[in-house]
N, C-alpha and C positions, 0 to 999 in steps of 0.2 A: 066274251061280251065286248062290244064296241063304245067307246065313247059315245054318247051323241052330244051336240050332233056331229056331225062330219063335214069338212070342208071344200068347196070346188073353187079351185083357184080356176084363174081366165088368162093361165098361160102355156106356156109349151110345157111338155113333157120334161126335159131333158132340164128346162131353167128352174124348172119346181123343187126337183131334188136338192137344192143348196139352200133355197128361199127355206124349205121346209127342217130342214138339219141347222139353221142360221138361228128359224124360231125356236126349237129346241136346246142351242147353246144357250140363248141369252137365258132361257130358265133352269140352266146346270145340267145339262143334258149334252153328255159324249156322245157319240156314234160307234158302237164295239161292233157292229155287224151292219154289213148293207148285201141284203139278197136279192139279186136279178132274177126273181121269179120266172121271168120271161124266158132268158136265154137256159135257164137251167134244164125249163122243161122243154126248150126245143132241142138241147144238145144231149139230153136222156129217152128222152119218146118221141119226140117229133114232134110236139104239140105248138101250136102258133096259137098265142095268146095277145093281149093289151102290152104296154110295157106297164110293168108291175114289179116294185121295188118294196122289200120288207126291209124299214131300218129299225134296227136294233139299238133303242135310244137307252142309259143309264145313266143316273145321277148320282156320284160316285157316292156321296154323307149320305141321302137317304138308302142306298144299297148295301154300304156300312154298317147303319143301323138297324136295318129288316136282317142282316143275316148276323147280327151279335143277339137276336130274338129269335131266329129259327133258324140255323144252316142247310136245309132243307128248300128255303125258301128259292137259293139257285135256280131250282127249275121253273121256277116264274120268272126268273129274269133273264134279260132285261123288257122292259116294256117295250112293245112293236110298235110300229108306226110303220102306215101300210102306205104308200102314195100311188098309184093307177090310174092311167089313163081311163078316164070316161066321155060319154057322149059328150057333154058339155064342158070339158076343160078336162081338170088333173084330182083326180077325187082324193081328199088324207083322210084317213080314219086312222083310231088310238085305240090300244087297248084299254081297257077299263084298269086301272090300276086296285081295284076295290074286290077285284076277281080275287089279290096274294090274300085278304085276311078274309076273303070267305070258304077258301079250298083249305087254307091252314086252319081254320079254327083259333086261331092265338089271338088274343084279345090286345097284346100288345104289338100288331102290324097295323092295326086297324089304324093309327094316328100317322103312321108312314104314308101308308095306301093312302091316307087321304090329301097331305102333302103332297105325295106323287100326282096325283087327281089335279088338285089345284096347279101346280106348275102346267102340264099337259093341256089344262083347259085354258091356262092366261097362252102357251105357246099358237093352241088352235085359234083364239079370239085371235091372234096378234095376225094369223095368217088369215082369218077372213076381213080382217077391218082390210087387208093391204095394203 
């Protein structure tokens, strides 16, 4: 599931990626993974896509505390953050952090997830005010 909503920046492709990892530090938010969607699947199938980058955003204390409640919970992490080129500019979309306490069932992730929510949505305002 996606955040919404989602954001169109009104810049280049290539300038977005730092704008968009810049608003996710200032909310405690590393970068553990950056995937070049694009180039992956041209250099495995041939496939010519948008440029399309999955970052792999984690906040080290909330990831700390979801896996001292579930160690299982890994495989939700870290939370994506999609950035793609669209018609009208550079599109971000976020995972739904709300997705780790409804696939786990653990009643004690639900106040993580929701922390994680909250940071994610002050990083996406931050990128639509501009």
């Amino acid at each position: 599931m996606i955040l919404e909503p989602a954001v169109t920046l009104d810049m280049a492709f290539e300038e977005a990626l730092p704008v968009v990892k810049a608003a996710l530090a200032e909310q405690g938010f590393g970068t553990l993974t950056e995937i070049d969607v694009r180039a992956t699947l041209e250099a495995k199938i041939g496939k010519k896509i948008e440029p399309y980058v999955i970052i792999g955003a984690c906040n080290p204390n909330l990831a700390g505390r979801a896996l001292d409640v579930q160690r299982r919970i890994g495989s939700l992490l870290p939370c994506n953050v999609v950035v793609r080129k669209a018609d009208h500019g550079v599109l971000v979309e976020a995972m739904d952090p709300g997705l780790m306490s409804q696939v786990t069932g653990e009643e004690d992730i639900a106040p993580i997830a929701a922390e994680a929510e909250t940071l994610i949505r002050a990083a996406m305002e931050k990128l639509a005010a501009g």
